[in-house]
C-alpha positions as protocol buffer text, in pm:
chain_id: "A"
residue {
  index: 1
  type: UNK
  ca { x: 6071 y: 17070 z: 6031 }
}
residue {
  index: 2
  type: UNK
  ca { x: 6334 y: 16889 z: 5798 }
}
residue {
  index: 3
  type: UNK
  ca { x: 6492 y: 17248 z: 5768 }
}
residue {
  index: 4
  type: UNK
  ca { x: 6547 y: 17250 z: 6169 }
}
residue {
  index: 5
  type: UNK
  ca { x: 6690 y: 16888 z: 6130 }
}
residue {
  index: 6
  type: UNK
  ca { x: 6894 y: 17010 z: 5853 }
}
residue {
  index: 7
  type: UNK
  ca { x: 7060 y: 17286 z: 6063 }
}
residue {
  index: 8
  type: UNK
  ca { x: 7076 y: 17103 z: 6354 }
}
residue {
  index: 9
  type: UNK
  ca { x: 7303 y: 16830 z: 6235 }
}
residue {
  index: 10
  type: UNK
  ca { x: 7528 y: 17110 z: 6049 }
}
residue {
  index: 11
  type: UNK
  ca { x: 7522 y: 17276 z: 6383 }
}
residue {
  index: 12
  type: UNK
  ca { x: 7666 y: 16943 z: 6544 }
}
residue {
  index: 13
  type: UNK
  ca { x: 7909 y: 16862 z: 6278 }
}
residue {
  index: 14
  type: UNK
  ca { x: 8081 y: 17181 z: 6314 }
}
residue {
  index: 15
  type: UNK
  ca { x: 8080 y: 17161 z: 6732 }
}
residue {
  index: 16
  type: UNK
  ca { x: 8249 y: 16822 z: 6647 }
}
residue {
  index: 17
  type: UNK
  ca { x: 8558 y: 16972 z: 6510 }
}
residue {
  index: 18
  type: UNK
  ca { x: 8576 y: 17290 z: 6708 }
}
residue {
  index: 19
  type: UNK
  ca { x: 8803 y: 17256 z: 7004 }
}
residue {
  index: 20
  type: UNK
  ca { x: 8602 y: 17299 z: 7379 }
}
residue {
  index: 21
  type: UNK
  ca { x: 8694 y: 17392 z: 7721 }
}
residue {
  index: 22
  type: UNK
  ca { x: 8761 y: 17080 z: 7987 }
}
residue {
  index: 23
  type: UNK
  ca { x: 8540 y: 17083 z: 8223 }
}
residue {
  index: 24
  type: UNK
  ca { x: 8594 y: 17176 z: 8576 }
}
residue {
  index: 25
  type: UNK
  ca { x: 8555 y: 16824 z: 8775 }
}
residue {
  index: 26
  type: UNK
  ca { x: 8675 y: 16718 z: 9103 }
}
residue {
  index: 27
  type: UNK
  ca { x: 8789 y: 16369 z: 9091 }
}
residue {
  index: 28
  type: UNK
  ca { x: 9041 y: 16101 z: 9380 }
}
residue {
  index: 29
  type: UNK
  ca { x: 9347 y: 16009 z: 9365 }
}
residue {
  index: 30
  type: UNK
  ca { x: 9421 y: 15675 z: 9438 }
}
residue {
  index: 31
  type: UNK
  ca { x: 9478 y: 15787 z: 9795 }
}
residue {
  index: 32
  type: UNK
  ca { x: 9160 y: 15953 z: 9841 }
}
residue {
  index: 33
  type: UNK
  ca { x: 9274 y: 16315 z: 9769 }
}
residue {
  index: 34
  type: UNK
  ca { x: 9076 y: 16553 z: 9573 }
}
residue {
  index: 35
  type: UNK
  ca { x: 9240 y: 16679 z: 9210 }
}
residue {
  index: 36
  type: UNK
  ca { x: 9041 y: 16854 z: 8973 }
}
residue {
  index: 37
  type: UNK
  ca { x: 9086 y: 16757 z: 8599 }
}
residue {
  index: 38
  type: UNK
  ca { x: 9167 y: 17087 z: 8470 }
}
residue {
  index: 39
  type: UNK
  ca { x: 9480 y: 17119 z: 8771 }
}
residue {
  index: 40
  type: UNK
  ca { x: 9610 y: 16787 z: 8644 }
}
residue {
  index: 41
  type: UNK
  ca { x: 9614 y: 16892 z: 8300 }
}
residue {
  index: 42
  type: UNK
  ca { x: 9714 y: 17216 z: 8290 }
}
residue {
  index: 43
  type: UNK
  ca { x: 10055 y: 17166 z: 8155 }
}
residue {
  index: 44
  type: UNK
  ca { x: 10222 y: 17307 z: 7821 }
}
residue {
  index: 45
  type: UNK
  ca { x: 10235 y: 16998 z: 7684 }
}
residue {
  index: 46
  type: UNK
  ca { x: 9963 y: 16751 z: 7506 }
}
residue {
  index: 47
  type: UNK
  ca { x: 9729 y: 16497 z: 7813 }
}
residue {
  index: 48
  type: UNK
  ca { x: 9559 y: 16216 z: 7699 }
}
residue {
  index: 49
  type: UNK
  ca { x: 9284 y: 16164 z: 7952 }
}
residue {
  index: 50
  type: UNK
  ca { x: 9130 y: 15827 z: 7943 }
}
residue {
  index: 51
  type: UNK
  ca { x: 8838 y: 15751 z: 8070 }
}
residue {
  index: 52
  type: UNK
  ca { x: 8772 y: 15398 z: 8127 }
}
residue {
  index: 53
  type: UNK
  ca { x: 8673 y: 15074 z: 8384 }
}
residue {
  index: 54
  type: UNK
  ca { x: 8767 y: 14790 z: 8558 }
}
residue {
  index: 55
  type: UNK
  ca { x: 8455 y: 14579 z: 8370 }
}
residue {
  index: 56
  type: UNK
  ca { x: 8533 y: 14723 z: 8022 }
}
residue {
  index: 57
  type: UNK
  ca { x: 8714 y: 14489 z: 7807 }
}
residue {
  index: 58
  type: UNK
  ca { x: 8801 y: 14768 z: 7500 }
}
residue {
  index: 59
  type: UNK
  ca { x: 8903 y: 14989 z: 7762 }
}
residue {
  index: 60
  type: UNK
  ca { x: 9171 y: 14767 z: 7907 }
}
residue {
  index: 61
  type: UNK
  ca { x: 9278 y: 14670 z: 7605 }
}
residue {
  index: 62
  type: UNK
  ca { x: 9306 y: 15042 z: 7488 }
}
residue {
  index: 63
  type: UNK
  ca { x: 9582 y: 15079 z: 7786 }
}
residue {
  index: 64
  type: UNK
  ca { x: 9752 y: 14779 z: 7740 }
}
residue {
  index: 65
  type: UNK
  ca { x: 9826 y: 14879 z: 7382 }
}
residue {
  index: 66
  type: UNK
  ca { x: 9906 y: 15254 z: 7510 }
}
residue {
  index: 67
  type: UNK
  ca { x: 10153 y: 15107 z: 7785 }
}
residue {
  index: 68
  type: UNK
  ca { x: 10359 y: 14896 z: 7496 }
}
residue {
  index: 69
  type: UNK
  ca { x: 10443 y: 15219 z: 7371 }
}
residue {
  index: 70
  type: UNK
  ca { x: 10404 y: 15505 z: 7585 }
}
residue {
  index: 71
  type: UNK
  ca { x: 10749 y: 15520 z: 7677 }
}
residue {
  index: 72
  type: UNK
  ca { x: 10808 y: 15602 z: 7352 }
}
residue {
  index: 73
  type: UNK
  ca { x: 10572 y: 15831 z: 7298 }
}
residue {
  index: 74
  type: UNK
  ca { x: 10660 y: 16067 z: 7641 }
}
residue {
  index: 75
  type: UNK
  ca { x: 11008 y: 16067 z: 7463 }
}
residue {
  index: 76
  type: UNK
  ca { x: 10945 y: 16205 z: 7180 }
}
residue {
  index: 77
  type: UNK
  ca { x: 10629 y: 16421 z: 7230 }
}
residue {
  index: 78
  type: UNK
  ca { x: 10632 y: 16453 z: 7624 }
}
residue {
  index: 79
  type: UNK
  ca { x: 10275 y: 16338 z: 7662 }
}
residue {
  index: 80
  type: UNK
  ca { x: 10157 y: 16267 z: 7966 }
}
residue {
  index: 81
  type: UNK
  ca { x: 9822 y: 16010 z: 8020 }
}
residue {
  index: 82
  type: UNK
  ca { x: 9587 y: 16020 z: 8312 }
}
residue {
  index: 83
  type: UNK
  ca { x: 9330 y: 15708 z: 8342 }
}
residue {
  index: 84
  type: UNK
  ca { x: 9014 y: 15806 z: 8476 }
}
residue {
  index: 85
  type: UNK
  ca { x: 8829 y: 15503 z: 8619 }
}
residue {
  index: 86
  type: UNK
  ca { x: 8488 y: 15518 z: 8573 }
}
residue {
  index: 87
  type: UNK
  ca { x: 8447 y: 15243 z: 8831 }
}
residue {
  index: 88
  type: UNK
  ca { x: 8119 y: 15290 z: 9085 }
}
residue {
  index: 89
  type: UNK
  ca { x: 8170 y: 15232 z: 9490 }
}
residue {
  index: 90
  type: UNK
  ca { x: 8073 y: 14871 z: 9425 }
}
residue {
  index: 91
  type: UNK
  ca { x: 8384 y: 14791 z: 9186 }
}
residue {
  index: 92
  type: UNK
  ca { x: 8656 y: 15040 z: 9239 }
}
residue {
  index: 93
  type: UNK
  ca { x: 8789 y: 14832 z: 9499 }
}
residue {
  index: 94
  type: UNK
  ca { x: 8891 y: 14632 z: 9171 }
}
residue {
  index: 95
  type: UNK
  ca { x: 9117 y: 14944 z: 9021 }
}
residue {
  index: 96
  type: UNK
  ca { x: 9435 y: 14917 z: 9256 }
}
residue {
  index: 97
  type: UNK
  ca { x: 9494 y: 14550 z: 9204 }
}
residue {
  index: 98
  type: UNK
  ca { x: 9436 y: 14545 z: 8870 }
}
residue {
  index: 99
  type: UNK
  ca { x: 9651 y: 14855 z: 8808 }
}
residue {
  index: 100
  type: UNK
  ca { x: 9947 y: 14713 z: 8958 }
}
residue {
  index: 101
  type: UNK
  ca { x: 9903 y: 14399 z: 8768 }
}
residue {
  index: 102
  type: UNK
  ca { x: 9881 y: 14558 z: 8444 }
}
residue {
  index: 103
  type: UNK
  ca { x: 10227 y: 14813 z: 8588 }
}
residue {
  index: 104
  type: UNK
  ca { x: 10054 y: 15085 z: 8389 }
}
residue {
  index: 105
  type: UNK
  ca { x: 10280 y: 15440 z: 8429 }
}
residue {
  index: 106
  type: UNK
  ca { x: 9993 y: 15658 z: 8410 }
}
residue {
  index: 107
  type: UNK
  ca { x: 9836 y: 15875 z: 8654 }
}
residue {
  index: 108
  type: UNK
  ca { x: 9506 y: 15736 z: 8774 }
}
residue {
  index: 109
  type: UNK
  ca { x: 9213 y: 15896 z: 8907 }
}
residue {
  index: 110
  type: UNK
  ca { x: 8856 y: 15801 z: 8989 }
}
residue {
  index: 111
  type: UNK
  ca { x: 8560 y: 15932 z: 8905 }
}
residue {
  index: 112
  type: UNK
  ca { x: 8336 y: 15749 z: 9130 }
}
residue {
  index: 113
  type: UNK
  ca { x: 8011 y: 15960 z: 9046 }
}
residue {
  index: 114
  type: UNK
  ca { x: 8086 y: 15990 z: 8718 }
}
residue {
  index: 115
  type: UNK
  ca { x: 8058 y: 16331 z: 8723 }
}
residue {
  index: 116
  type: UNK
  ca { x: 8395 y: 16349 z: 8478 }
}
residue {
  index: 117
  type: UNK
  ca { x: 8155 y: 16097 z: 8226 }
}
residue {
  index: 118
  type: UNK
  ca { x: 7853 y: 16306 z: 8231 }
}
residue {
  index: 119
  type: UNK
  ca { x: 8035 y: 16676 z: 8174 }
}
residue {
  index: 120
  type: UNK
  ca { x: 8209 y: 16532 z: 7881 }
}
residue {
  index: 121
  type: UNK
  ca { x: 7866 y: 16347 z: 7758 }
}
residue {
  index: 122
  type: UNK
  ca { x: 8041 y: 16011 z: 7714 }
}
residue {
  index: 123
  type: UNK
  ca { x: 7777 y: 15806 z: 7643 }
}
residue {
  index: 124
  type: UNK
  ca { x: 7996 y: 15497 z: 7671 }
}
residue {
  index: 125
  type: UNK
  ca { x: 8376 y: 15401 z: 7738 }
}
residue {
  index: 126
  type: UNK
  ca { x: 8657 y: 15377 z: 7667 }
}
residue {
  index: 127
  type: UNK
  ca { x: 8679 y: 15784 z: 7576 }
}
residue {
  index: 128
  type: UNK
  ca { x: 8981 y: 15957 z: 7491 }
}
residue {
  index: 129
  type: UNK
  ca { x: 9003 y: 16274 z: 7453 }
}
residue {
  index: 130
  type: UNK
  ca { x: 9380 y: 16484 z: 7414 }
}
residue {
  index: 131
  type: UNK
  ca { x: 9374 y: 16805 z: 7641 }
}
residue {
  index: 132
  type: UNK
  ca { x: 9609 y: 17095 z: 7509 }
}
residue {
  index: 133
  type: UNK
  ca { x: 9641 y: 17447 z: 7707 }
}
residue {
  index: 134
  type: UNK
  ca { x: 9272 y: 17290 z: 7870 }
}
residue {
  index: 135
  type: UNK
  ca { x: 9133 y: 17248 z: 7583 }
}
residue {
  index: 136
  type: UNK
  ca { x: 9010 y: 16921 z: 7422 }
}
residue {
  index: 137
  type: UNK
  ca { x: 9124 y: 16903 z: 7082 }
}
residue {
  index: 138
  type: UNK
  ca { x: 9053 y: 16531 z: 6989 }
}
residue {
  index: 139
  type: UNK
  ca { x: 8803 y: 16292 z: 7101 }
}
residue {
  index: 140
  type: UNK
  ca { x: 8770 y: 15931 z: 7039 }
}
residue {
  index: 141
  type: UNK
  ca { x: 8511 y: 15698 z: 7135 }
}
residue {
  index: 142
  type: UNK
  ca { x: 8530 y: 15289 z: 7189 }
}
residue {
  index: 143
  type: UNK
  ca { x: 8873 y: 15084 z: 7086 }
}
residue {
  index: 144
  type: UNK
  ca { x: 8995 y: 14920 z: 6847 }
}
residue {
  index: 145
  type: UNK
  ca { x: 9336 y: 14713 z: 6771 }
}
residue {
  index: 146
  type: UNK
  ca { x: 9578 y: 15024 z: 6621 }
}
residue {
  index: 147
  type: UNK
  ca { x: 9331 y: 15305 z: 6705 }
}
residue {
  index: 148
  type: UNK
  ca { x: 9629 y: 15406 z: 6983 }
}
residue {
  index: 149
  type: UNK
  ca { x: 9838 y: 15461 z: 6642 }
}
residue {
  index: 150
  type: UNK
  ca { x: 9553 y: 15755 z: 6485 }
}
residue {
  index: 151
  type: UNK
  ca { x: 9576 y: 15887 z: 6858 }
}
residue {
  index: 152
  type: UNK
  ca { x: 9958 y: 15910 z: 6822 }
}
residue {
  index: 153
  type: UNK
  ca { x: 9955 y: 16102 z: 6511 }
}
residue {
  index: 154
  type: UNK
  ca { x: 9713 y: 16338 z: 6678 }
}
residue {
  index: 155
  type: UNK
  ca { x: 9959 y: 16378 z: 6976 }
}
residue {
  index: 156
  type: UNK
  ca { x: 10188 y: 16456 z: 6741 }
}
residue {
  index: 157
  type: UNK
  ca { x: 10006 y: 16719 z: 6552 }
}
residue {
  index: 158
  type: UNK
  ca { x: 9919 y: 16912 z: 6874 }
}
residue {
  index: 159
  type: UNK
  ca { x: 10290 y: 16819 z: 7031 }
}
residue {
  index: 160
  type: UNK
  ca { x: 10421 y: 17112 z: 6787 }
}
């Protein structure tokens, strides 16, 4: 038995650094049209998708620290960032005012079933994960003050 725990955990350390395919999820826009996560990020250059809610604190904060320097950061990488509320039917209503509140620049879409949550396994949010050629090649779990700066490096290592 401790063998099959042994190779078990190797088995997940090594799917933790191996890059995996985005799912294929239909999400909204903010207008109620349907966009499927592997459309909006099929571009040649680096996505941050963010997956986060109206009710989460970290999450919020995670933006707000992204938006300080994001124009910045589209300059000299060309990243693009698409925030994927998390919010249910009871508290999206909350996403649009807040949004234009915070005047975030990103591209926002809902996942209102959280079907986006579950095919990535995010057990909580925020979740960040950067998408390259539809591909996630970096995943990052929860917030904290100058995390956005390890996610910039990474944008920059996949930018080339």
């Amino acid at each position: 038995m401790k063998k099959i725990a042994i190779l078990f955990s190797l088995i997940l350390s090594f799917s933790a650094f191996s890059q995996e395919d985005l799912p294929s999820v239909d999400l909204e826009t903010m207008d109620g049209k349907t966009v499927n996560i592997k459309e909006a990020t099929s571009q040649d250059n680096v996505v941050i998708v963010s997956l986060w809610a109206t009710w989460c604190v970290p999450c919020l904060k995670e933006l707000d620290a992204i938006n300080e320097v994001y124009d910045d950061w589209q300059e000299e990488t060309n990243v693009d960032l698409i925030a994927v509320s998390v919010d249910d039917p009871r508290t999206v209503k909350r996403v649009k005012p807040l949004i234009n509140g915070k005047g975030w620049d990103y591209t926002i879409l809902l996942d209102l079933n959280n079907d986006l949550k579950r095919a990535l396994g995010a057990a909580t949010v925020p979740l960040t994960v950067l998408i390259k050629d539809n591909k996630i090649v970096y995943r990052h779990s929860g917030y904290s003050p100058g995390a956005e700066y390890e996610l910039y490096e990474k944008i920059k290592e996949y930018s080339n």
